[in-house]
N, C-alpha and C positions, 0 to 999 in steps of 0.2 A: 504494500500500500504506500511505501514511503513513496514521497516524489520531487522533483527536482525541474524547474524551466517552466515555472507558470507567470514567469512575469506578478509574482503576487504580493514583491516587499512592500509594493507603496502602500499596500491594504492593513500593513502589521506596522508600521513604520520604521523599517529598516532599509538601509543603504545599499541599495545595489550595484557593485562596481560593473563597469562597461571593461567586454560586451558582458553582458550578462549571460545570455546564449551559450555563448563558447563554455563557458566556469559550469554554466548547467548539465551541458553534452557531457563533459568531462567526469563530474561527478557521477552523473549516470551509469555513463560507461564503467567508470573505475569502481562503481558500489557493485556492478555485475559481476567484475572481473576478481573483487575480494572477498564477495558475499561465501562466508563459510571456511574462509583460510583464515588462517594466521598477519595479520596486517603488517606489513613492515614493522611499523609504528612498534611492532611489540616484541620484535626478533631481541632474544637475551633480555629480556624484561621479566620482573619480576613483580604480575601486577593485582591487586587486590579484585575482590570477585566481586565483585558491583562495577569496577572497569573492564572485566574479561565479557560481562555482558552487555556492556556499552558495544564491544566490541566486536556484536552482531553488524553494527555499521560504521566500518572503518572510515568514513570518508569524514563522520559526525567524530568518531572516536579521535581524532587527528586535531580536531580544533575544541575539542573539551580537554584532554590533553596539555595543549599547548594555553591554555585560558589558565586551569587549574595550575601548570609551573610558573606561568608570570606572577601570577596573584599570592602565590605561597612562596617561591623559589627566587625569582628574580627581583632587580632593585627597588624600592618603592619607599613611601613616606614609613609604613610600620615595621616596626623589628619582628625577625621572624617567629620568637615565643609569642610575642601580643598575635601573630597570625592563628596561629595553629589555637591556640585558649579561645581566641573569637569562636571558631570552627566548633569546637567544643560548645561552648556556649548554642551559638544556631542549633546546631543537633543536638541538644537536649531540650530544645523548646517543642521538640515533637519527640520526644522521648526514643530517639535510632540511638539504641545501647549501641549499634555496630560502630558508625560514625563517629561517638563520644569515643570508645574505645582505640580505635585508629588513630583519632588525636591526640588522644592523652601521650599516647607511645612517641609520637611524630613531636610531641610538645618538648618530652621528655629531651627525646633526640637534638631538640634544638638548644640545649644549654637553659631548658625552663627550669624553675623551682617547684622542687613535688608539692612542697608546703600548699602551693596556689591550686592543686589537684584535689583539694580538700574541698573545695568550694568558694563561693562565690566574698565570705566572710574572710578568705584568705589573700586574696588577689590586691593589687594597689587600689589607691580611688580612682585614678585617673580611668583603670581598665571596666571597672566597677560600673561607673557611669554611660557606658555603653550598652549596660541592661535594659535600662525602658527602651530604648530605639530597638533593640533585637525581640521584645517580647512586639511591641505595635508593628513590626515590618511583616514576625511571624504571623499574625493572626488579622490585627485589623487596619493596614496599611493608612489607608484613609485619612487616620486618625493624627496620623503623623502632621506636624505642622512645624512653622519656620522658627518658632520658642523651644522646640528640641533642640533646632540644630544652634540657637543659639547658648542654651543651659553648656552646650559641649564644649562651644569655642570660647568661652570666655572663665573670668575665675583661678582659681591657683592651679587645678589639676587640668587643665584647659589643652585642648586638640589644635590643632589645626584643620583648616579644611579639607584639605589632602589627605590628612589622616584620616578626620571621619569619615572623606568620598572610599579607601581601601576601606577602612570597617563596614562600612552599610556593601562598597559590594564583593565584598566574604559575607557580610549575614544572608544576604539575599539567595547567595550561590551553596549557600549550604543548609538554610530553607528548603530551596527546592530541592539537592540532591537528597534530602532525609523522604520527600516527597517519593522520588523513584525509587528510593530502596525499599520505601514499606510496597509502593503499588505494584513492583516488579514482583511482589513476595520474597525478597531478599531480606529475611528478617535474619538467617540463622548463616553464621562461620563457623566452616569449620576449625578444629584444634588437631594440629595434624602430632602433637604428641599424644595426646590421651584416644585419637581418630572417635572422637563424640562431637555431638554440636553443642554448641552455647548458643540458646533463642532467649532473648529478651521476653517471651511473649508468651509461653508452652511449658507444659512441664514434658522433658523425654521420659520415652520406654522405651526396654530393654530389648523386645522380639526384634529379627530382623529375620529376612529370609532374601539371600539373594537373586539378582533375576538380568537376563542379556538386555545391554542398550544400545539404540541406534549412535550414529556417530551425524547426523548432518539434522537430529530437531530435539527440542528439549522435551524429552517422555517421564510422566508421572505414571508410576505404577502401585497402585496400593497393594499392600500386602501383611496389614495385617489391621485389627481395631479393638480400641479399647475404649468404654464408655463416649464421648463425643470428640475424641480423637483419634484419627487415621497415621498409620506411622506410612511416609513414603519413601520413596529414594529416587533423587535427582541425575540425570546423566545430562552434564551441559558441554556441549560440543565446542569448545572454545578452547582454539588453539593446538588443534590437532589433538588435543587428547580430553577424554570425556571425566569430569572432574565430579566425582560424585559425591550425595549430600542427606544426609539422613533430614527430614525435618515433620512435624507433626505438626497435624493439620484441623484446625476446627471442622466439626461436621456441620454444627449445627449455622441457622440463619443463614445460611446461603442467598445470594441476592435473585430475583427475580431473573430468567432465563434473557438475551437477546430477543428484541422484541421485534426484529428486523433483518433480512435475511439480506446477503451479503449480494444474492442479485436483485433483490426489489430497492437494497441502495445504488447501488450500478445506475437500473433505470431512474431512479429518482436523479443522482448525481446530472445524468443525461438528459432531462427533464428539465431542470434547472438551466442547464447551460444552452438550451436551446431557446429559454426564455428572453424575451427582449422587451417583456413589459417594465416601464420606468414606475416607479413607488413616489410621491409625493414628499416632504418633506416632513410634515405631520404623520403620514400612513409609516414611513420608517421609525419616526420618535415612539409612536405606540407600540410597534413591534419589538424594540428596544424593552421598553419598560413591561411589556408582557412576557416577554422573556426572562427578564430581571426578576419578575416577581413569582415566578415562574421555578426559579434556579431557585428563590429563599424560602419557599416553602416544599421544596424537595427534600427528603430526608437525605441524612446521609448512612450510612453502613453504621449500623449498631455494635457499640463497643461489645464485645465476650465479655471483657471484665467492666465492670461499669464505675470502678475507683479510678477519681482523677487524680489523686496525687500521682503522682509519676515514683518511680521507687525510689531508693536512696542513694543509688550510684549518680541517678540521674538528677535528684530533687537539691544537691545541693550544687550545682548549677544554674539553677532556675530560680529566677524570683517569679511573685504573685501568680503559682502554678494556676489558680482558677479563671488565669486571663486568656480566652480561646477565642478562636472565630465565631463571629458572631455574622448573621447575613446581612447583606451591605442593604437589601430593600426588602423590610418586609412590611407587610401589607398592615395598613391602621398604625403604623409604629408613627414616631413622633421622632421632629428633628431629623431625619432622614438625610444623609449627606449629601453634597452634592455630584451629580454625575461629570466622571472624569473624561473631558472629551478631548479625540485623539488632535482636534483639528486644532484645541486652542493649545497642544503641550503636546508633542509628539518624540520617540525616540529618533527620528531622522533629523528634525527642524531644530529640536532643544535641549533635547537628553545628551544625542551623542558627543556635542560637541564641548558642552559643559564637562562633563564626566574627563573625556582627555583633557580639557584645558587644566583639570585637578590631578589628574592619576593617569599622567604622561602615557598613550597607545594603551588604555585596558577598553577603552571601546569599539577598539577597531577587534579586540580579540571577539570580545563579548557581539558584537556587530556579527561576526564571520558564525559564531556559535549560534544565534539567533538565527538567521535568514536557512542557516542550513539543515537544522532541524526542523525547520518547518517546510525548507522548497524539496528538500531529499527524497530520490524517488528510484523505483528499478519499473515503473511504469507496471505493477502488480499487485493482483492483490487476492490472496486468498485462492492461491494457482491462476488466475483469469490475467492472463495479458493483456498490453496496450490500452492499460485503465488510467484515466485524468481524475485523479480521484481529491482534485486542489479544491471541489467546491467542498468535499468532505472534511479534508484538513483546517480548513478556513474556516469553517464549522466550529469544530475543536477547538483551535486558538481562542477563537472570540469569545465562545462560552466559556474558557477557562475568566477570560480576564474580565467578562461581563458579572462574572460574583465576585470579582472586586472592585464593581463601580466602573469600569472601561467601557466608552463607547467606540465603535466606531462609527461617525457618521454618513459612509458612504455604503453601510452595509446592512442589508436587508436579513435582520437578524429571525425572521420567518422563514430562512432556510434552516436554524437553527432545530428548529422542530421537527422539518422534515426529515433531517439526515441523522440526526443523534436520537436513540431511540432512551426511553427511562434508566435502563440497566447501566446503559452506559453515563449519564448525565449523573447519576446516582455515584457509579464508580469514578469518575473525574471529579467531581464533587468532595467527596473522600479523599482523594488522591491532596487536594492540593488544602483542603481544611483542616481536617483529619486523617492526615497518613499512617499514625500511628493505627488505627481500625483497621487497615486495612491485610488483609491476611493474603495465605495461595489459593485459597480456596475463592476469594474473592475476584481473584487474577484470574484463575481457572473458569471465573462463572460469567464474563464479559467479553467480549466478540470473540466467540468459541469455533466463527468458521475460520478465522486471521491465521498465519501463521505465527508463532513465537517473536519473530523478529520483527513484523507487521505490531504487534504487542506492544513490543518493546521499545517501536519508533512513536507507537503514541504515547508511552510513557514519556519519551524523550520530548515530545511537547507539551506534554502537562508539566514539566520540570521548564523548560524554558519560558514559556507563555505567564508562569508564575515568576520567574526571575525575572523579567520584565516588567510586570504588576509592582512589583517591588520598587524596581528601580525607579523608573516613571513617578513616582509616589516620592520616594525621596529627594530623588533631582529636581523637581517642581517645587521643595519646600526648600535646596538649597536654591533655587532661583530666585524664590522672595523673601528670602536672606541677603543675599547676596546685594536685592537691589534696594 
C-alpha cells in the first residue's frame, strides 16, 4: 500500500524538492528492489528490534536513521546526557518500558549520573523544567502557548531557544516513536541471556511448543492458552534471519473486525479520484467539524488493566500521571479551542524554516522523514498491483492530525468516512492517544487483508502525522514569542 509520486506535499505541508518525479521513481524503484533484504543501511549493524522492523522499508529506514543520529549523535545546542534523559522522559509519558529502558542504558553510556535514573526529584532544575512542555506536547498539544516557552527562557535555570527548539523536537520524536512501538505490538524484548521476554504489559508462561517459520512474512502461530492469555511465537524476517519472540497475548476485547474490504476500498479510492465535483467553502468547514466531532466521541481501545498510575520504573519519570488526552472537540463541551488551520501556520511556509533558523539542518532531516513516509509506495496493496492508493493515505494523515485540532482547508475531509472504516479510526485513535492500550492482538484485528509491511507503513504515518501535530503546535507558540 505504501506509495510514493503523488505530487501530494503541498496537501500535508511539506517541501518538495525539484524534480520531484525523479526522487519519487527512485524511491519506488529502490523500495522494490530492497523490499525483504537486508538494506545496506544495516550491513554490520547492530540494531535494536523496533528499527529491524522499521526496516521493512528501507528507503523510510534511511532517513529515520539519519534524523535519529543528528538529533542524538551529532552537534547541537544540548549535551548529549540532557538528550538521551529527554528521550526517557517522552517515553514514559506513555508508559514504553522498552524505550525508557534503551535510554536509560544509552544515558548511562553517555557519561550521565545514575543518581538522575532515580527520577525526576533527582535531575537539575534546569532539566526538571522541561516536564510541563513534555506532558502538554504528549497529550494535549493545543494547550501549549507562548508563556511556556517563555517560563523556559528566562530566570536562573533558563534555556535558550535553540535549546528548547532540540528538546521539544526529541519530545515530539519520541512521542511518537512510543506510539509505533505499542501499535506495531512491539511491546516485548527479548533477553538473549536468560532467552525469556520482558513485557511491560503481560504476565509470561512457561509452555512452549515449537513450530516451522516462513522466512519472507511475519507468522503468529498460537500454540498454547491459558485463562485470557495466548502464549505465541514470532518469526520476523528481518535481515536474512528470522529472529524469534515469545510474547503473550490478550484474548479478550478484541476490537470490532474491518468493516471494509480491501476491494470495495480500491473502488471507493477510484471513485473519489474520478470525482471533479468542487465542495463550497462552508460545505468543507462542516465536513471538517463532522469529522472532528466525529473522531471525539469515538472510543478508543479499552485499557486490560484499567490503573492509571503507570508502574514505578516508569512513575518516577513522570509528573501529574492523571494528565492524558483529552478530545480536542467534543460535542456541548465549553471553551473548545480553536481550530488549527494549515493555511494561516503551515510546516512548508513557517515551521520549517523557523525550526533550522534554531537547530541548524534538523528540518530539512525531519522534512525528508515527513514527505517520505507519507509519499512511499511499491504501487500495492494487499497483492493487487498498480494501486494509487494516495487518496487513502491522505485519508490517514488528516484524520491523525484532525484529533489534534489540524485542519486542512483544501481538503474534503468526507473522504475521511468513506475510506477509513471504525476499526480502523478506533485503532489510529489509540495509536496516537493511547499507545500504551494498544496490544498484538489489537495489531492483528485491523486491516487483516494488508500485508505486514503495508501495516507497518501505516504505522509509520501514524508516528509521523503525530510528530508533526507536535511540532506545528510548538513552532506556532515559539513564533508568538518570538514576535
Amino acid at each position: 500500500m505504501v506509495l510514493v509520486g503523488d505530487n501530494l506535499g503541498r496537501n500535508i505541508g511539506h517541501r518538495l524538492p525539484e524534480p520531484f518525479d525523479d526522487r519519487a521513481a527512485y524511491y519506488s524503484r529502490r523500495g522494490k528492489e530492497d523490499y525483504g533484504s537486508k538494506a545496506a543501511l544495516m550491513e554490520n549493524t547492530e540494531l535494536d528490534h523496533v528499527t529491524k522492523v522499521i526496516a521493512y522499508h528501507p528507503c523510510y529506514l534511511e532517513h529515520y536513521l539519519n534524523t535519529q543520529n543528528f538529533v542524538m549523535h551529532c552537534d547541537g545546542p544540548l549535551p548529549f546526557h540532557f538528550r538521551y534523559y529527554i528521550a526517557i522522559m517522552a517515553a514514559a509519558r506513555h508508559k514504553c518500558t522498552y524505550l525508557v529502558n534503551l535510554y536509560e542504558k544509552e544515558f548511562l553510556l553517555q557519561g550521565g549520573d545514575r543518581n538522575w535514573l532515580n527520577g525526576l526529584d533527582c535531575i537539575p532544575a534546569k532539566l526538571r523544567a522541561i516536564s510541563d512542555i513534555n506532558k502538554i506536547l504528549a497529550h494535549r498539544p493545543w494547550l501549549l502557548n507562548k508563556e511556556h516557552i517563555e517560563r523556559l527562557t528566562k530566570g536562573q535555570n533558563s534555556w535558550s531557544l535553540s535549546e528548547v527548539m532540540h528538546a521539544i523536537v526529541l519530545l515530539a520524536h519520541f512521542h511518537s516513536l512510543s506510539s509505533f512501538v505499542f501499535s506495531c505490538g512491539l511491546t516485548q524484548e527479548l533477553n538473549a541471556s536468560s532467552q525469556r521476554i520482558e513485557n511491560n504489559n503481560v504476565t509470561p508462561q512457561k509452555t512452549e511448543t515449537n513450530h516451522k517459520h516462513h522466512n519472507h512474512n511475519l507468522h503468529i502461530h498460537q500454540n498454547g492458552q491459558e485463562g485470557n492469555y495466548a502464549l505465541y511465537r514470532i518469526a520476523l524476517p528481518i535481515g536474512g534471519n528470522n529472529v524469534q519472540r515469545r510474547c503473550f497475548i490478550s484474548a479478550a476485547m478484541k476490537p470490532p473486525q474491518s468493516e471494509v474490504t480491501v476491494d470495495a476500498l480500491m473502488q471507493r479510492m477510484k471513485k473519489l479520484s474520478e470525482n471533479n465535483t468542487e465542495c463550497t467553502e462552508t460545505e468543507l468547514s462542516n465536513r471538517f467539524k463532522n469529522v472532528e466531532l466525529q473522531a471525539a466521541e469515538l472510543p478508543a481501545v479499552v485499557p486490560r488493566d484499567p490503573t492509571t498510575e503507570p508502574p514505578q520504573q516508569i512513575g518516577r519519570y513522570v509528573d501529574d500521571s492523571n494528565f492524558t488526552y483529552q478530545d480536542f472537540a467534543r460535542r456541548g463541551a465549553e471553551n473548545i479551542p480553536q481550530t488549527f488551520r494549515i493555511q494561516d501556520y503551515s510546516w512548508d511556509d513557517h515551521g520549517f524554516s523557523l525550526l533550522n533558523s534554531l537547530y541548524n539542518d534538523v528540518g530539512v532531516y525531519l522534512d525528508d522523514k515527513f514527505r517520505l513516509a507519507y509519499n512511499l509506495t511499491y504501487y500495492t496493496i494487499a497483492g493487487r498491483t498498480n494501486v494509487d492508493t494516495s487518496k487513502f493515505r491522505r485519508a490517514i494523515w488528516n484524520y491523525i492530525q484532525c484529533m489534534y485540532g489540524i485542519r486542512y482547508d483544501d481538503y474534503d475531509y468526507g473522504e475521511v468516512n468513506q475510506l477509513l472504516d471504525r476499526a480502523l479510526k478506533m485503532f489510529i485513535k489509540t495509536a496516537c492517544c493511547f499507545p500504551e492500550r494498544i496490544t498484538k492482538t489489537d495489531y492483528d484485528s485491523v486491516l487483516v487483508e494488508l500485508q505486514h509491511s503495508e501495516k507497518v507503513h501505516v504505522n509509520l504515518m501514524i508516528m509521523e502525522a503525530r510528530n508533526q501535530a507536535e511540532l506545528l503546535y510548538a513552532l506556532r507558540e515559539i513564533t508568538r514569542y518570538m514576535t
